[in-house]
C-alpha positions as CSV (number, residue, x, y, z in Angstrom):
1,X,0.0,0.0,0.0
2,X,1.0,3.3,-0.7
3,X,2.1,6.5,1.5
4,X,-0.6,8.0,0.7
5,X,-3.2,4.8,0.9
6,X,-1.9,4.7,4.4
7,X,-2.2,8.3,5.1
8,X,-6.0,8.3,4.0
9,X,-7.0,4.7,6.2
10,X,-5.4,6.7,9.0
11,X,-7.1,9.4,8.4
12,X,-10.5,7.4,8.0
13,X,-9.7,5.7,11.3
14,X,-8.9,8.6,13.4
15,X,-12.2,10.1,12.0
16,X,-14.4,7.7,13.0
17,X,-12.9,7.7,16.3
18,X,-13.7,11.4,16.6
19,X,-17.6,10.4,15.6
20,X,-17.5,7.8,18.0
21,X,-16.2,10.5,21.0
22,X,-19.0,12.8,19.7
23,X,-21.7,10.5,19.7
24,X,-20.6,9.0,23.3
25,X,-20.8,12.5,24.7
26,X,-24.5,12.4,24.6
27,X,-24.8,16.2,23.4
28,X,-28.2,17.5,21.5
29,X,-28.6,15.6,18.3
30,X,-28.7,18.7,16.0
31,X,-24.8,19.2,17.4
32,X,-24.0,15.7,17.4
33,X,-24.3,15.2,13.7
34,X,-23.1,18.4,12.8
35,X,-19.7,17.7,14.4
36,X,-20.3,14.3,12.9
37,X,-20.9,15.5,9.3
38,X,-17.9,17.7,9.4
39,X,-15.7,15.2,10.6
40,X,-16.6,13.1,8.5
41,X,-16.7,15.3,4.8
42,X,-13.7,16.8,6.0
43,X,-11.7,14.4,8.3
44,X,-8.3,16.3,8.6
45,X,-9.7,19.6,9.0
46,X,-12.9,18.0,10.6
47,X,-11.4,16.4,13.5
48,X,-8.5,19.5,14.4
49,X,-11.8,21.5,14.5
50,X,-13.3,19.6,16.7
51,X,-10.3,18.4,18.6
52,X,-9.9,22.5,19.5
53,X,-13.5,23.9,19.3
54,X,-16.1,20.8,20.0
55,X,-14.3,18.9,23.0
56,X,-17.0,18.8,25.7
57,X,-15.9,20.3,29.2
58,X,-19.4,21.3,30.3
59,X,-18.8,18.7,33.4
60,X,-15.7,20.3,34.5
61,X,-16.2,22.2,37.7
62,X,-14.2,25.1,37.6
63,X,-15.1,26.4,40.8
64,X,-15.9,24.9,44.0
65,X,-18.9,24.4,45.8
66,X,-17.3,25.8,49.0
67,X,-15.9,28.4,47.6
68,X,-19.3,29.5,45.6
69,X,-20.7,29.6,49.1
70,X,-18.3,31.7,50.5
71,X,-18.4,34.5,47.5
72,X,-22.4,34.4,47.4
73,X,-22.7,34.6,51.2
74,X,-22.1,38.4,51.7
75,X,-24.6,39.2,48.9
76,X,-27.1,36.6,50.8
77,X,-26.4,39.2,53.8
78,X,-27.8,42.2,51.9
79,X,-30.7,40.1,50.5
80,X,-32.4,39.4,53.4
81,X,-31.7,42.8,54.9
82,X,-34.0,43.9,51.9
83,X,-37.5,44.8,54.1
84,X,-41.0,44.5,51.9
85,X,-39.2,42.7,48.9
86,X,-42.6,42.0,46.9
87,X,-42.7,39.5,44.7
88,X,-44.4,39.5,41.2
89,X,-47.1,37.1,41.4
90,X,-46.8,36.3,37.6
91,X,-42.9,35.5,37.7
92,X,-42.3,34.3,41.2
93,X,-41.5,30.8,39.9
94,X,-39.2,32.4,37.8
95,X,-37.4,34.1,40.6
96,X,-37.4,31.2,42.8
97,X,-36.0,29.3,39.8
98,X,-33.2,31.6,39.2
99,X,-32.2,32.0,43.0
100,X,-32.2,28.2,43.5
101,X,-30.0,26.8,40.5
102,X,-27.6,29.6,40.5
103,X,-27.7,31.6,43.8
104,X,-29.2,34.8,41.8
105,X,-31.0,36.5,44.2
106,X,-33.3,38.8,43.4
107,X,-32.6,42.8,44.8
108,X,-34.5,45.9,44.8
109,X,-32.5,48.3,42.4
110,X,-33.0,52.1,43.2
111,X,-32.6,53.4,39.4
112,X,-32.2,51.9,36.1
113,X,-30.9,54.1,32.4
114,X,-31.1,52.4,29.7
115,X,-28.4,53.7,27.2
116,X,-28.9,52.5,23.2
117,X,-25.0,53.9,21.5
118,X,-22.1,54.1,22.2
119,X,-22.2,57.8,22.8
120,X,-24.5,57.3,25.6
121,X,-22.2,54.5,27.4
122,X,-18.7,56.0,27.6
123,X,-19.0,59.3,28.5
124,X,-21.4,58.3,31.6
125,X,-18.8,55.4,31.8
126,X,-15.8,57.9,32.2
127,X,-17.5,59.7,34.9
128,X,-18.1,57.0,37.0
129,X,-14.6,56.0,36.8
130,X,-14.0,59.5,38.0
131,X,-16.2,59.5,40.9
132,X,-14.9,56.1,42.0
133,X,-13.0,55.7,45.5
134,X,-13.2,52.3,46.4
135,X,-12.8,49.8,43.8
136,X,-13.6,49.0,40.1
137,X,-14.9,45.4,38.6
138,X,-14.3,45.5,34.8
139,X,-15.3,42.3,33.4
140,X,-14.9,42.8,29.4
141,X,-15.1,40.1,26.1
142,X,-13.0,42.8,24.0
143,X,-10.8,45.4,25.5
144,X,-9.3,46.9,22.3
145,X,-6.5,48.6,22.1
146,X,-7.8,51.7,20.0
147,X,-8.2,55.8,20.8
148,X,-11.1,54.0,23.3
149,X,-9.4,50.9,24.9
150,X,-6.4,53.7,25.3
151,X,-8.8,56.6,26.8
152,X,-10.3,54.2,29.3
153,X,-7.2,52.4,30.0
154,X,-5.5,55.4,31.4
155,X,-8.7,56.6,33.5
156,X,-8.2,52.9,35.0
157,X,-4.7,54.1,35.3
158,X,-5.1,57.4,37.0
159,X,-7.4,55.9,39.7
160,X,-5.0,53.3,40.0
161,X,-2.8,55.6,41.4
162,X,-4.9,57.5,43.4
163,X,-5.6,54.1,45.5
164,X,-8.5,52.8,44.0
165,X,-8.4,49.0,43.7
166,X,-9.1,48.2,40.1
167,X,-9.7,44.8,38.7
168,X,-9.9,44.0,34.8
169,X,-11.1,40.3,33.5
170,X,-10.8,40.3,29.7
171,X,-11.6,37.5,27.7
172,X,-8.2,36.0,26.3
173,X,-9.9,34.5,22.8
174,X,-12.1,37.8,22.8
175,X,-8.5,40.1,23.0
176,X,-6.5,37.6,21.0
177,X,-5.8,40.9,18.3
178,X,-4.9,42.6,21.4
179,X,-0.7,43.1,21.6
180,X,-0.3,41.7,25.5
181,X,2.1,44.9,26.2
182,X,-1.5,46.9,26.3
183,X,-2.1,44.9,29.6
184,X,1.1,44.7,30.8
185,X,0.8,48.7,31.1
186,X,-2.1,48.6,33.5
187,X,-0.6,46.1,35.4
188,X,2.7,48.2,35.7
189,X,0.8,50.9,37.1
190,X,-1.8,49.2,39.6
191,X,-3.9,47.5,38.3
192,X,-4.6,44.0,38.2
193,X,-5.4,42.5,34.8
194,X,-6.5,38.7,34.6
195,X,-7.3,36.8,31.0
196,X,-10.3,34.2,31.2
197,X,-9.2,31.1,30.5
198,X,-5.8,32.1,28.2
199,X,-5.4,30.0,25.0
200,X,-1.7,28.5,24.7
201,X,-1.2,25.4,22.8
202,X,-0.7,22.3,23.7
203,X,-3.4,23.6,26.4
204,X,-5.1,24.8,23.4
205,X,-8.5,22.0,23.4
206,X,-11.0,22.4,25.6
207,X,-10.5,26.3,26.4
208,X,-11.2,28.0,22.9
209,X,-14.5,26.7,22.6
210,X,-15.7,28.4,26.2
211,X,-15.4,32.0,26.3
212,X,-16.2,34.9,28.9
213,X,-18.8,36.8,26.6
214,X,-20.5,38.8,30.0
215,X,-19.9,42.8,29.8
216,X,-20.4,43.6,33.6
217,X,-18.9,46.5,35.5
218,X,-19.1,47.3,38.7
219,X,-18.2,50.6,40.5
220,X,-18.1,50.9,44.6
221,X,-20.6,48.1,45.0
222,X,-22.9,51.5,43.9
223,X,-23.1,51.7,40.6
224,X,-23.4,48.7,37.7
225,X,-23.4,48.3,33.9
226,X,-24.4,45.6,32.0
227,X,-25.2,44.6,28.4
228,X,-23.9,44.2,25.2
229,X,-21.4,47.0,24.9
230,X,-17.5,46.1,25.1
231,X,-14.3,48.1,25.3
232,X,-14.0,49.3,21.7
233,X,-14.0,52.6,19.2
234,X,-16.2,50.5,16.9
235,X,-19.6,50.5,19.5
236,X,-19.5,54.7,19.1
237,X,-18.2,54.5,15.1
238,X,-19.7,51.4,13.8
239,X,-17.7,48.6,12.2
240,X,-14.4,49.7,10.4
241,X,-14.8,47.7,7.4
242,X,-18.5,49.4,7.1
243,X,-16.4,52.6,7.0
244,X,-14.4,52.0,4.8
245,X,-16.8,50.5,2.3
246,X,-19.7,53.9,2.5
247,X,-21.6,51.4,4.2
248,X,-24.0,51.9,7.3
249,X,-21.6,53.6,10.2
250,X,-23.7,53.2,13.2
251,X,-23.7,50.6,15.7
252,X,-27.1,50.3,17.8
253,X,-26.8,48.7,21.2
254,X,-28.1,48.8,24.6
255,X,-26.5,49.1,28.1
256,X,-28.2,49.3,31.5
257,X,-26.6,51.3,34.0
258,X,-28.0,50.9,37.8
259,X,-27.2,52.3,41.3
260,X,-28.8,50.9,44.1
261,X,-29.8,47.4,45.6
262,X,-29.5,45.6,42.2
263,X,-25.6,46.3,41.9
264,X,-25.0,43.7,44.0
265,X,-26.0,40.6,41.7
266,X,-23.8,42.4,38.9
267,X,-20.8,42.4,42.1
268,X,-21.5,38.6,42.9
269,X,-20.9,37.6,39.2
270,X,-17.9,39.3,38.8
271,X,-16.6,38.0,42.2
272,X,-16.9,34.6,41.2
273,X,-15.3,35.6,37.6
274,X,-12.5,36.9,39.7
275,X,-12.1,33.8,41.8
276,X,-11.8,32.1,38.9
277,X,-9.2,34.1,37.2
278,X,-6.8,34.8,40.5
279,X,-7.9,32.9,42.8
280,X,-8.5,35.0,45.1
281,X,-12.2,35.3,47.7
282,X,-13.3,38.7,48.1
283,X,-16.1,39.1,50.4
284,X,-15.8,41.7,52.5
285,X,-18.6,44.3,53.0
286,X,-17.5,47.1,51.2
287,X,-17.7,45.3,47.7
288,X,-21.6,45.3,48.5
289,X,-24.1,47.8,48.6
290,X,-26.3,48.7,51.6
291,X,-29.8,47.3,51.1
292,X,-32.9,49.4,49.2
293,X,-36.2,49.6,50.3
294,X,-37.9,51.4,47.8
295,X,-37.1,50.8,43.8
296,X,-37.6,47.9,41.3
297,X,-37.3,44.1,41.5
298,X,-34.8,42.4,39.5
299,X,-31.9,39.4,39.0
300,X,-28.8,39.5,37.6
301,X,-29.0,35.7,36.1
302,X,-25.3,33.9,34.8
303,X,-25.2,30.9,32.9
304,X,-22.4,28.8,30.9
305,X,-20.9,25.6,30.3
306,X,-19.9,24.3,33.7
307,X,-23.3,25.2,34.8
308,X,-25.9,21.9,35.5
309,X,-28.9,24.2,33.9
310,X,-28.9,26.8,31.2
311,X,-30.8,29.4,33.1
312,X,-30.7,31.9,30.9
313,X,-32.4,30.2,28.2
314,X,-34.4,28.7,31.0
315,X,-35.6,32.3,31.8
316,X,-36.5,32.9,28.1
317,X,-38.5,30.4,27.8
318,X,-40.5,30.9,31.2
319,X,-41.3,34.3,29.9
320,X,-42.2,33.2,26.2
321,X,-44.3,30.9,27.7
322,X,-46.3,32.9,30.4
323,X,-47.2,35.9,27.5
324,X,-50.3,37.0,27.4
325,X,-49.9,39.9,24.7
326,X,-46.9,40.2,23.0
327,X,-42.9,39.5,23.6
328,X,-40.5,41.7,21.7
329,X,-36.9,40.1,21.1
330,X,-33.6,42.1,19.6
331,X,-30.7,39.8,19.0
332,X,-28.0,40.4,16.4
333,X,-27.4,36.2,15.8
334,X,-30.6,34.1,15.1
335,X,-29.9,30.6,15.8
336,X,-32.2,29.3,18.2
337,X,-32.1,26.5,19.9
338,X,-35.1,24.1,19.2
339,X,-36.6,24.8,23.0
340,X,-36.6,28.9,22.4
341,X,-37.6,28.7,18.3
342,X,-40.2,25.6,19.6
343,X,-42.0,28.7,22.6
344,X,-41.9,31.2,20.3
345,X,-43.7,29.4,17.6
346,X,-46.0,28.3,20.0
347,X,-46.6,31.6,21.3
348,X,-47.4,33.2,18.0
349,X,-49.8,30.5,17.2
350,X,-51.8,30.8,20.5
351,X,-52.5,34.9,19.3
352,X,-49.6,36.7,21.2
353,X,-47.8,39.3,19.2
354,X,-44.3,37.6,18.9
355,X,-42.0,40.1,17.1
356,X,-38.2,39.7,16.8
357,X,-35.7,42.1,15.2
358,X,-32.4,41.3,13.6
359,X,-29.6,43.8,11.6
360,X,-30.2,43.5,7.8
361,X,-26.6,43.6,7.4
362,X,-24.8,40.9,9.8
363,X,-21.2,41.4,10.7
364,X,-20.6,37.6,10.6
365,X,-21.1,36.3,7.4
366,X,-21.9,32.6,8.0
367,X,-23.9,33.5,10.7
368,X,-25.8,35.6,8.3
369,X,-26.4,32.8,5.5
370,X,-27.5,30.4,8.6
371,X,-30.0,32.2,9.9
372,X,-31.9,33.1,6.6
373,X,-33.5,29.7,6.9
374,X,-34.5,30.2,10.6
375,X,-35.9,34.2,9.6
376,X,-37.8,32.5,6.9
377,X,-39.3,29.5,9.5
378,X,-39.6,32.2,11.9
379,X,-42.5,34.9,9.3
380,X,-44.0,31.4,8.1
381,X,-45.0,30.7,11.8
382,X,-46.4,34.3,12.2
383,X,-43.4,36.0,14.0
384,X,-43.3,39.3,13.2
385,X,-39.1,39.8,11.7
386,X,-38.0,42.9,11.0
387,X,-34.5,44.0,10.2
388,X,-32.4,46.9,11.3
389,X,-31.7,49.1,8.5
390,X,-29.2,52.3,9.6
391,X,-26.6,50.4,11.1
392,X,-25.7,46.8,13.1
393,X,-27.6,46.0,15.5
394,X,-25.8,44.3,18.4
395,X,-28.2,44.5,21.4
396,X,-29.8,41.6,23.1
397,X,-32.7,42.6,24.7
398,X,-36.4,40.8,25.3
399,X,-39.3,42.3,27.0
400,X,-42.8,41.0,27.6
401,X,-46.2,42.6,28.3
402,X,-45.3,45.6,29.9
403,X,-44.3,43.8,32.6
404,X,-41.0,41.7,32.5
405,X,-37.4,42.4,30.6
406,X,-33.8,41.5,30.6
407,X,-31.0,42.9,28.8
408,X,-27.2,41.8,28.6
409,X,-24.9,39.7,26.6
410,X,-27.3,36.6,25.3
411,X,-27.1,36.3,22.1
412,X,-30.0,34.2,20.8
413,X,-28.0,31.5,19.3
414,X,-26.1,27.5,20.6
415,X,-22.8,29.7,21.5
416,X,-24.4,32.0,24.0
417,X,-27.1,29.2,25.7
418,X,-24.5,26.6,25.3
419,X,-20.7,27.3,25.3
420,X,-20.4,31.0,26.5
421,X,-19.9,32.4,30.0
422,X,-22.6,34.8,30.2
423,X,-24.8,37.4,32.3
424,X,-28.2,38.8,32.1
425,X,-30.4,41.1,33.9
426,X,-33.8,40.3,34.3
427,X,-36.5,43.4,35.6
428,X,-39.5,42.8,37.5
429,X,-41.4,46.3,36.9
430,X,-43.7,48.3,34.8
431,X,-42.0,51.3,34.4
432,X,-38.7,49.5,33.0
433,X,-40.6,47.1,30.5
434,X,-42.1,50.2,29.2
435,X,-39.0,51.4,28.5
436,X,-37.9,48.7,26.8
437,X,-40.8,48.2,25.0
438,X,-40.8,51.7,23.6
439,X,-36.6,51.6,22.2
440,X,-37.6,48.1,20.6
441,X,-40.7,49.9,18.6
442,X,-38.3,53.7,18.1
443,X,-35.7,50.7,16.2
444,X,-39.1,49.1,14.9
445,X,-39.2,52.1,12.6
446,X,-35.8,52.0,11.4
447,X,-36.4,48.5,10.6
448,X,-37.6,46.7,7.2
449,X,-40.8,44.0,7.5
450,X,-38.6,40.8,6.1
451,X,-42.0,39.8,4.2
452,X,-41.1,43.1,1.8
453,X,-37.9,41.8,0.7
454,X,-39.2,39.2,-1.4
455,X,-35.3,37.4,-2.6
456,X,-35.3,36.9,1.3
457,X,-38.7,34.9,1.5
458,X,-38.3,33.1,-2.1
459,X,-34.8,33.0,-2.7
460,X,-33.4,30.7,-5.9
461,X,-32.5,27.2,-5.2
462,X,-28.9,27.7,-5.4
463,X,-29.2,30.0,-2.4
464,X,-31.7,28.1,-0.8
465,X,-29.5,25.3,-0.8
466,X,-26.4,27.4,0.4
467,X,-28.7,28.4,3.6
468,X,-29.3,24.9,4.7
469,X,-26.1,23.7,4.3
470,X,-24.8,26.6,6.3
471,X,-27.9,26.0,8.7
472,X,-26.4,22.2,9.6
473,X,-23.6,24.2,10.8
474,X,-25.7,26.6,13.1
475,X,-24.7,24.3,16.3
476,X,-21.3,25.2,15.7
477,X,-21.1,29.0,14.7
């Protein structure tokens, strides 16, 4: 037999080995034979790629029992010095749910903005920073290294030296483009800088797959932001590519920013973050805010791969579910999972207005050609899609008969209910939904019915074809 008759067996046998691993792991069907088909069709590239990217670690406890109890204590302190905490009647069991699997307790939050650009988020950002003398929690997917990265870098910097402790978790896969001498700087002048889970080969498998998508800060145990926004010029300018082509220039996304009671669910997620990265239990007092007694109800909820549940998704569906009029979603990936596409469905057909918005224009090009299929399932079931015209949409936001909302990094797709590390807020009250509820129909008309683009409803069967090949791939993107 030939060289390269014994190179292709080889290949052929290591493949099937792969399949075998695959199947054996006992993951969702729809993933299972997508790694399966890949590995297959392409067995070289096929089984690297999965070898890096599709090795399961869900089971892998990264953080102790013991020690969760320790970092969730102190915020268990403030929670029951919370007096009159009412609970909605209509989402109790979703409260009760969230504090029981993860520990998310459920605070009352003084004041809630909601911030939709960039030019919103920074400057308020900056000022914070300003005003800070006890400690800042930066917990960040990207931190470029741009005019932005570098203006927020050396406010970091300057508090630094004033005595502020200041604590930065960026996402090593998220700031791979990043040069390491940019965080090298802030640790040389105070300030301690921790990647999630950093990438180096041969410890390569089993880490690039898991990332830290959550974008949480937190400023004196007083003041929180959460969302979708990260550390770069291109959430104020738009994409640079987009630029540079005349196209759309804008980037539309949303950002909570609280003060009060609430802060300290955003505190106890990057605490545990922190642990993670350093090692190191912080718990004392100060990292906490004093209870409110008067304000909204809400939870900061985290979920990701070591987790037993995924409670996010868990959440969407509980709200999907209960609505009695409508539920509004914003999400810049559609790739449902077949729980969260299944309620939706469901929920159009029994009469609620289900309505979900999407950029026209994706920044991810497979991701784009995969979800075509889904948009297209989604209209035929009598969701309402719409897509974002001026710019790219990037927020992740769902709201609910005037009544319930979250907002944070979710993306509605496998990677953010399955394989990312991520956080979302989840509001209790009126007032906020409304708010919501009114940005989601301001972008509504912005925004294109995908019924009046009629290539994207009846497109030719070279394309068609192209989207469900891509779509067999969703579990992966």
């Amino acid at each position: 037999m030939s060289f390269l008759g014994i190179l292709y067996w080889l290949s052929r046998i290591i493949a099937i080995g792969a399949i075998i691993h695959v199947v054996l792991d006992n993951r969702q069907p729809a993933k299972t034979m997508a790694w399966a088909l890949v590995i297959y069709f392409v067995p070289f590239f096929g089984v690297i790629a999965y070898i890096f990217f599709g090795v399961n670690r869900r089971k892998e406890r990264f953080i102790s029992r013991r020690s969760m109890d320790m970092l969730t204590r102190r915020s268990m302190l403030e929670f029951v010095e919370q007096r009159a905490v009412e609970m909605p009647a209509e989402y109790s069991s979703l409260v009760d749910l969230f504090a029981s699997q993860s520990a998310s307790l459920p605070f009352i939050n003084k004041k809630t903005d909601i911030m939709t650009s960039g030019y919103d988020f920074f400057p308020r950002l900056l000022h914070d920073i300003a005003q800070a003398k006890s400690h800042i929690h930066l917990d960040m997917y990207i931190f470029e290294d741009d005019a932005l990265g570098r203006l927020v870098s050396d406010a970091l910097i300057a508090k630094a030296h004033q005595g502020v402790e200041v604590r930065v978790i960026y996402d090593d896969v998220g700031c791979w483009k990043v040069k390491s001498s940019f965080f090298e700087r802030m640790r040389k002048e105070g300030i301690d800088a921790e990647p999630f889970m950093p990438v180096h080969f041969p410890q390569f498998t089993s880490k690039a797959n898991y990332r830290n998508h959550r974008k949480i800060i937190v400023i004196d145990g007083h003041v929180g932001y959460i969302g979708g926004m990260n550390i770069a010029l291109r959430y104020v300018k738009g994409p640079a590519g987009k630029r540079k082509s005349g196209g759309a220039t804008t980037w539309r996304d949303t950002m909570v920013r609280l003060e009060g009671g609430g802060v300290n669910g955003l505190q106890q997620a990057f605490l545990l973050d922190w642990y993670f990265v350093d090692r190191t239990l912080l718990s004392d007092r100060k990292y906490y805010t004093y209870p409110e007694y008067e304000g909204s109800l809400m939870q900061t909820v985290t979920s990701g791969p070591v987790s037993t549940y995924p409670e996010i998704m868990q959440g969407y569906l509980r709200i999907i579910m209960a609505a009695k009029t409508y539920v509004y979603v914003q999400t810049p990936y559609f790739l449902p999972t077949d729980p969260v596409f299944l309620a939706m469905k469901t929920a159009a057909a029994s009469g609620v207005d289900v309505r979900l918005m999407v950029p026209r224009h994706c920044d991810a090009r497979y991701v784009d050609w995969a979800s075509r299929s889904y948009l297209r399932e989604a209209a035929e079931a009598g969701i309402h899609v719409s897509l974002y015209e001026p710019g790219f949409l990037h927020s992740k936001m769902l709201v609910s008969d005037d009544m319930v909302a979250t907002c944070g990094s979710t993306n509605l797709d496998f990677r953010s209910f399955e394989n990312n590390f991520e956080g979302n807020s989840f509001f209790y009250d009126a007032d906020t939904a409304i708010r919501f509820r009114n940005i989601f129909l301001d972008d509504e008309k912005r925004s294109v019915p995908l019924d009046s683009i009629p290539r994207r409803l009846s497109p030719n069967i070279a394309q068609r074809l192209w989207e469900s090949l891509t779509r067999l791939l969703s579990p992966l993107l």
